[in-house]
C-alpha positions as CSV (number, residue, x, y, z in Angstrom):
1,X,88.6,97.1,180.4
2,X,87.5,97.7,177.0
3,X,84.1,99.8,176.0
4,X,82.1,97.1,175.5
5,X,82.8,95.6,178.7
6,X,82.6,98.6,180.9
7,X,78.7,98.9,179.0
8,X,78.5,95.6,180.4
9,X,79.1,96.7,184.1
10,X,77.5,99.7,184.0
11,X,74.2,98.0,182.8
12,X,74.1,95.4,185.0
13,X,74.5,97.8,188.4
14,X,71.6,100.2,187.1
15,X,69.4,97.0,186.5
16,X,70.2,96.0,190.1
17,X,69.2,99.7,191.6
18,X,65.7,98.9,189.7
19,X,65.1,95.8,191.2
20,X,65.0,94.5,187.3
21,X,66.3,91.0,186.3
22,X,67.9,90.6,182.4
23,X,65.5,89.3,180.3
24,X,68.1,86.4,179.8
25,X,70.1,84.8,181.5
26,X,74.0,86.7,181.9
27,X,77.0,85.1,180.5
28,X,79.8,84.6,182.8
29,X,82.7,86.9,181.1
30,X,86.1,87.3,183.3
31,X,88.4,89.8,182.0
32,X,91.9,89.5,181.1
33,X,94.0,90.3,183.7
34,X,97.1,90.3,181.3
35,X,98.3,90.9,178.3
36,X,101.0,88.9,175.5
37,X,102.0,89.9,172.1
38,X,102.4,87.1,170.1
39,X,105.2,87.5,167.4
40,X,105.0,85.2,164.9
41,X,107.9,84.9,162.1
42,X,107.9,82.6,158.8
43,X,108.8,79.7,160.8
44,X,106.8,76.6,160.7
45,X,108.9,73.9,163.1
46,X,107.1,73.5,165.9
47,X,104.1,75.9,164.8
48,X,101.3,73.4,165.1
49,X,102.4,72.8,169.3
50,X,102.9,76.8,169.4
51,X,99.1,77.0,168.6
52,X,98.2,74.6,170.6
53,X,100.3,76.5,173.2
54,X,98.8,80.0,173.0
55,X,95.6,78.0,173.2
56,X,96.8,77.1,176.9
57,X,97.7,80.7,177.5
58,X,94.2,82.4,176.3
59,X,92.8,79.9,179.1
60,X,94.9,81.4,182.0
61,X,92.6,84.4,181.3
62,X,95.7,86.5,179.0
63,X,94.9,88.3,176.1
64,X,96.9,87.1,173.4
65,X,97.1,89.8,170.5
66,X,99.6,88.7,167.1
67,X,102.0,90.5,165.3
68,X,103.0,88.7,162.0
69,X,106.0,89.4,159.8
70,X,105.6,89.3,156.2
71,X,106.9,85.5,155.9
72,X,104.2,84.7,158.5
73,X,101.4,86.2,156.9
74,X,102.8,84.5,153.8
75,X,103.9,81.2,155.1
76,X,101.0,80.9,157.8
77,X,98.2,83.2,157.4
78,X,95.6,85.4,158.9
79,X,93.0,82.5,158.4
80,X,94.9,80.4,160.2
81,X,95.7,82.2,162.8
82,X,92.1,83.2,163.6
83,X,91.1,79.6,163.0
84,X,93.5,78.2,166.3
85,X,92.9,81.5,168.1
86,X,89.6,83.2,167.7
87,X,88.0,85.5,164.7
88,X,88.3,88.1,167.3
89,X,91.5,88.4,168.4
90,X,93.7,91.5,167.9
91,X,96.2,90.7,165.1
92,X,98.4,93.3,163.6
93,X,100.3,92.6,160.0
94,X,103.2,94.9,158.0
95,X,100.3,96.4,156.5
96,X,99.3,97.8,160.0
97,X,100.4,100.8,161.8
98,X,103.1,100.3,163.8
99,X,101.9,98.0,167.2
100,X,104.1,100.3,169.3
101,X,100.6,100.9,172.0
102,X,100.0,97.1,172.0
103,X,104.3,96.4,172.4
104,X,103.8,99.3,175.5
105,X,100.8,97.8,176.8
106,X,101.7,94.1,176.7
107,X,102.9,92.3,180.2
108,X,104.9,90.0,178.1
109,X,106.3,88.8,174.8
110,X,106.4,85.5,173.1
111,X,107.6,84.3,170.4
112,X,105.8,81.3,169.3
113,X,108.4,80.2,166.2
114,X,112.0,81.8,166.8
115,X,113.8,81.1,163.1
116,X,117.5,81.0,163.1
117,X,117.0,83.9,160.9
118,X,115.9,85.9,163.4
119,X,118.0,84.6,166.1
120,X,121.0,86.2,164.1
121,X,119.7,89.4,163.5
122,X,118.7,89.5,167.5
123,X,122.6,88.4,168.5
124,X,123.9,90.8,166.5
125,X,121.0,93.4,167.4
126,X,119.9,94.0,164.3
127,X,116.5,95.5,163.4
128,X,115.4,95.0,159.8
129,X,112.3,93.8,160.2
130,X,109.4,94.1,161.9
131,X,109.7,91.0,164.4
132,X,113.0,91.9,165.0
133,X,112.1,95.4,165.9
134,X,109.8,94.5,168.4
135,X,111.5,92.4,169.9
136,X,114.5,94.7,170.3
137,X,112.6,97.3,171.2
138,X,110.6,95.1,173.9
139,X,114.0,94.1,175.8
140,X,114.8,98.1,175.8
141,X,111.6,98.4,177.4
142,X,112.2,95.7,180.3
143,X,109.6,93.4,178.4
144,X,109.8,89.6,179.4
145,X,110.1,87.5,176.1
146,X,109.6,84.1,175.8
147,X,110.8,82.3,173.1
148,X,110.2,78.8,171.5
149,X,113.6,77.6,170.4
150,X,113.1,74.5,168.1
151,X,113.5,75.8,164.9
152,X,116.6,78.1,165.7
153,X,118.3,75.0,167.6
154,X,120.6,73.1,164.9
155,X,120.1,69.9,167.2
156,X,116.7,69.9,167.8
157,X,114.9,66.6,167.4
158,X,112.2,68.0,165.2
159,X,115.0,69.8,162.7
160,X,116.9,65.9,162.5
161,X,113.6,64.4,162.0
162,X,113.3,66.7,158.6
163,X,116.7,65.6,157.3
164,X,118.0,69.0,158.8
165,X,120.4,68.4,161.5
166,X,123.7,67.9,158.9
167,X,125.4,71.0,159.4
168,X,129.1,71.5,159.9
169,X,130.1,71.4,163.6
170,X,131.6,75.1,163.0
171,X,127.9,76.0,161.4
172,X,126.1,74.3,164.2
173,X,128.5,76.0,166.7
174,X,127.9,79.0,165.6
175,X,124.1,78.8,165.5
176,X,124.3,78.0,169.2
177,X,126.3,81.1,170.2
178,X,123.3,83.0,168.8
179,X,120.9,81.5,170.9
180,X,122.8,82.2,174.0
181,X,124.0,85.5,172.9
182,X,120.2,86.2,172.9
183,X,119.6,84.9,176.1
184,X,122.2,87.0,177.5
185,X,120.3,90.0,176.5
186,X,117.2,88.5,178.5
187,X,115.1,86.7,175.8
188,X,113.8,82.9,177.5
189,X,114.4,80.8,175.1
190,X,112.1,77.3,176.1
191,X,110.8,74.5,174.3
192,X,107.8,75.1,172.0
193,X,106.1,72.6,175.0
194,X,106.8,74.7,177.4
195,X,105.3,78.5,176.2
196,X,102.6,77.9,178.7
197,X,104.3,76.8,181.7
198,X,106.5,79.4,180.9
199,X,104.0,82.2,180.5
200,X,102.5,81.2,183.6
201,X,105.6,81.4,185.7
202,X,106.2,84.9,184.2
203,X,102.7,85.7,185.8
204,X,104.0,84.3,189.0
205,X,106.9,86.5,189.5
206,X,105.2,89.5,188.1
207,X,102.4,89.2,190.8
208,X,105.4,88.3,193.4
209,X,107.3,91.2,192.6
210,X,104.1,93.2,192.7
211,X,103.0,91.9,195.9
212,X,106.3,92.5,197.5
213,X,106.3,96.5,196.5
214,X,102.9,96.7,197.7
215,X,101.2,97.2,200.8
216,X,99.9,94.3,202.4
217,X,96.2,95.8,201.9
218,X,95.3,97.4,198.3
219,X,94.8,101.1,199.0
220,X,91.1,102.3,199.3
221,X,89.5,105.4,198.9
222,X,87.5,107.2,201.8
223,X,84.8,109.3,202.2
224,X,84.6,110.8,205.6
225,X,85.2,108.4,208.6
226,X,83.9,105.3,206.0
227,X,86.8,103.1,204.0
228,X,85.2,103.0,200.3
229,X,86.2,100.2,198.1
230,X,85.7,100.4,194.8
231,X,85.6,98.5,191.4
232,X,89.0,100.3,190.7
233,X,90.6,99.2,193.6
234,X,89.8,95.2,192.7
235,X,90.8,95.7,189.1
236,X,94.6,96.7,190.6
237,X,94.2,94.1,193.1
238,X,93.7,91.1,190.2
239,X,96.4,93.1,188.4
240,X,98.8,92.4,191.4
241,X,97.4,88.6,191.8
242,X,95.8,88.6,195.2
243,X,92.9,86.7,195.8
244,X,91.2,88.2,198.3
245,X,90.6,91.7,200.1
246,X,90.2,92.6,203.6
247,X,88.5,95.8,204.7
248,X,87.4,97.3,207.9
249,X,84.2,97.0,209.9
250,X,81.3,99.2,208.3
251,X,83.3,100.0,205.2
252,X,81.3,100.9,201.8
253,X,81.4,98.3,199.2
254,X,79.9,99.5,195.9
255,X,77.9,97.0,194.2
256,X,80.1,97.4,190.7
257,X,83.2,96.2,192.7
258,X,81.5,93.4,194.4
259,X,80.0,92.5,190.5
260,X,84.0,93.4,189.3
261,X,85.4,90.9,192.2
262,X,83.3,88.1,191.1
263,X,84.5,88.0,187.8
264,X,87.9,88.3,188.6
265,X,87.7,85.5,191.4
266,X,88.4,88.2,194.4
267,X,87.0,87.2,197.9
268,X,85.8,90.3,199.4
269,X,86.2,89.9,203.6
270,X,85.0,92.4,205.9
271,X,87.0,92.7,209.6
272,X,84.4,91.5,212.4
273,X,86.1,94.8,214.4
């Protein structure tokens, strides 16, 4: 939760203690429960569908910040970047420091536009560049990546279509084994189609996994003989995907997490005995 939100919160629960209503009405805001890093290259097959991909992605409620090489910010552009995804989004360029908080704090990577360029210098684990040091340095880091694969696939439809596809079956051959070299190191490679889907199931299996290391019941804080639950306690629910919380008969619910569980979509449901 960033500053501004927190403000948000806080506000709202010392306008409740005073019995005061806003003097407008209050926006619905639901906060991230994720986060991607979206590394884009110079690549351009496909890049029109990748936006309209991420766009899918910032709807399932992940925060999408983008890294772009120095092709990208050539090639595609900051403008056009913030035009498909926001004027506020987090973007970082080569002219930035080094992303290595928002690489650390990301659930997940994606790579909207994987070039054959980069393909090679990920199968033979090279990193020369910026995209291909994050990436590298997300899969030593047990990051997910999820990467579009049109434009580094020698046979993909969209590559014929632009007169492409006419490579020598030794080339083409060899551009394959880079792809699933890739893959072997644990980098998804999808069609451009499928970022979202693929994103989502990534949720999926991190809030499986998550569930399955975890209690049944979120832990709670207490205060004498009283369970507590807090607005700290939803926040790591949503983090580990449940949907609802069960506490005991006469526990303390603070009015910040019942404010915290409604804009994350948690049912709060107290035990009859």
């Amino acid at each position: 939760m960033d500053h501004e939100q927190l403000v948000q919160l806080v506000t709202a629960e010392v306008m409740r203690k005073l019995g005061l209503e806003p003097s407008t009405a209050k926006e619905e805001s639901i906060i991230p429960c994720k986060k991607a890093l979206a590394i884009f290259t110079g690549g351009t097959i496909g890049l029109e569908q990748s936006f309209l991909e991420l766009q899918k992605i910032q709807d399932l409620h992940i925060e999408v910040s983008v890294v772009l090489s120095a092709a990208a910010e050539k090639i595609i552009g900051i403008d056009r970047i913030k035009e498909h995804l926001g004027s506020n989004i987090n973007l970082v360029t080569t002219h930035s420091p080094y992303p290595s908080k928002l690489l650390r704090d990301a659930d997940f990577v994606l790579v909207p536009v994987l070039t054959q360029n980069t393909a090679a210098k990920l199968a033979y684990t090279l990193s020369d560049t910026l995209a291909s040091t994050l990436i590298m340095q997300g899969l030593m880091l047990g990051k997910p990546i999820l990467a579009a694969m049109n434009a580094a696939d020698p046979q993909d439809g969209w590559r014929i279509q632009k007169d492409m596809g006419k490579c020598s079956p030794a080339l083409s051959e060899s551009l394959r084994q880079n792809l699933k070299k890739i893959e072997g190191y644990g980098i998804e490679l999808v069609h451009v189609d499928g970022l979202a889907a693929g994103s989502q199931k990534i949720i999926d299996r991190m809030a499986k996994k998550a569930s399955s290391s975890q209690p049944s019941e979120p832990p709670r804080s207490t205060r004498g003989k009283k369970s507590i639950l807090d607005a700290e306690t939803i926040k790591v629910a949503a983090s580990n995907g449940l949907k609802s919380i069960t506490t005991p008969k006469g526990s303390i619910i603070t009015p910040l997490a019942r404010d915290v569980a409604r804009e994350y979509g948690i049912e709060i449901v107290q035990e009859l005995s």
